[in-house]
C-alpha positions as CSV (number, residue, x, y, z in Angstrom):
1,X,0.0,0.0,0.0
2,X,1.6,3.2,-1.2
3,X,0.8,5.3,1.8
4,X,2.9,3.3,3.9
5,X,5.7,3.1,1.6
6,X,6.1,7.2,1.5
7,X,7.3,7.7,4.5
8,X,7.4,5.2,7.8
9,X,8.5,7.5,10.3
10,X,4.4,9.2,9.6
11,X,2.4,8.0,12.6
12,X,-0.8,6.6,10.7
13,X,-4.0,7.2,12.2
14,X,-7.3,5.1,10.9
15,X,-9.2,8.1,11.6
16,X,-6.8,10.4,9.2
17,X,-7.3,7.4,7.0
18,X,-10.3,7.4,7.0
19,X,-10.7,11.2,6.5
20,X,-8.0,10.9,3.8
21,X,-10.0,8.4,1.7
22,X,-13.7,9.4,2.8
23,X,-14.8,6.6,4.2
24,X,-16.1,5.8,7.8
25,X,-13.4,3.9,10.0
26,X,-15.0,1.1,10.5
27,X,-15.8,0.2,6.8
28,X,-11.6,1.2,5.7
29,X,-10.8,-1.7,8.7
30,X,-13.1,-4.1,7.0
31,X,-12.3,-3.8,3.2
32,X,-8.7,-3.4,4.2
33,X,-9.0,-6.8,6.2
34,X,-11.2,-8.2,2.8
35,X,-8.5,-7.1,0.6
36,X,-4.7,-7.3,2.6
37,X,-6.2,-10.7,5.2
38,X,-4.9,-8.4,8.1
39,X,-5.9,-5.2,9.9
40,X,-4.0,-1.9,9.5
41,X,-1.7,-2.1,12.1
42,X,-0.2,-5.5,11.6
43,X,0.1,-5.0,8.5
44,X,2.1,-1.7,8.4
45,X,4.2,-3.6,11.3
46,X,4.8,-6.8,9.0
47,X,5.8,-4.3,6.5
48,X,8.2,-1.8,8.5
49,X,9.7,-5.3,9.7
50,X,10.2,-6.9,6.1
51,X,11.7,-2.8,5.2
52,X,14.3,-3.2,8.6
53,X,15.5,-6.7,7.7
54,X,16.4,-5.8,4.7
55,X,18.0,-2.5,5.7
56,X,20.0,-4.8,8.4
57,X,21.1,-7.2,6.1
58,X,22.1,-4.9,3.0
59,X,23.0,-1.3,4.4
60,X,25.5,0.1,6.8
61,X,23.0,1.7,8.9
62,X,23.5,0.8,12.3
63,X,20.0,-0.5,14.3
64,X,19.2,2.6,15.8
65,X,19.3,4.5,12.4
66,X,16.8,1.2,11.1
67,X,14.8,1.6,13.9
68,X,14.2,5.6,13.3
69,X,14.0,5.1,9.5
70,X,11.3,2.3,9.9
71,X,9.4,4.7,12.6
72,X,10.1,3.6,15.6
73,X,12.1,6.3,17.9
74,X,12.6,3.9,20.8
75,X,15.2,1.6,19.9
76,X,14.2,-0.8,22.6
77,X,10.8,-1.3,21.2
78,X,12.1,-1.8,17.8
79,X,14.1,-4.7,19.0
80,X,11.0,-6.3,20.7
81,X,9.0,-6.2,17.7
82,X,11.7,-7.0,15.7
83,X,12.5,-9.8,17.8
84,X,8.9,-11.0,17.9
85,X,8.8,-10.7,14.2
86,X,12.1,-12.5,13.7
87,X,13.1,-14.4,16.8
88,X,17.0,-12.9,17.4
89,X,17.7,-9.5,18.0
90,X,18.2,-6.7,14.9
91,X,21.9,-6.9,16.3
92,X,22.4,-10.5,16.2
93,X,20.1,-10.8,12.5
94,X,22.6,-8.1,11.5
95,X,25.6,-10.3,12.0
96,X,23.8,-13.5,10.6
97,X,23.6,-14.5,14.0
């Protein structure tokens, strides 16, 4: 979804969605669930997680510059999430760990 893609560090609101796309709330929620098989959130999480990988694996950024690049400005819940989403620590994932 190209809204995402423009810039993580935005903090998306389903109400400026909403407003953004005129449509109610609860009806962008259920055709984005229809259409993507996952609500909003997760699925701009899944995404900023796939965009940080990468970024660990292939880049020179260190994890705190991933972290505010993928719009997160605590580093220590990036690493939770990106543990959660991965199961090592951006760190360790970074050094093939």
């Amino acid at each position: 979804m190209c809204i995402f893609k423009k810039n993580m560090q935005e903090h998306i609101t389903i109400a400026n969605l909403a407003k953004k796309f005129d449509i109610s709330e609860t009806s962008l929620k259920e055709c984005f669930k229809y259409i993507y098989g996952t609500g909003i959130y997760t699925y701009l999480k899944n995404y900023r997680m796939q965009i940080a990988g990468e970024l660990l694996k292939n880049s020179d950024y260190n994890v705190l510059e991933i972290a505010n690049m993928t719009g997160y400005s605590n580093q220590s819940n990036f690493g939770a999430v990106f543990k959660k989403a991965f199961g090592v620590t951006p760190l360790k994932y970074k050094k093939g760990i």
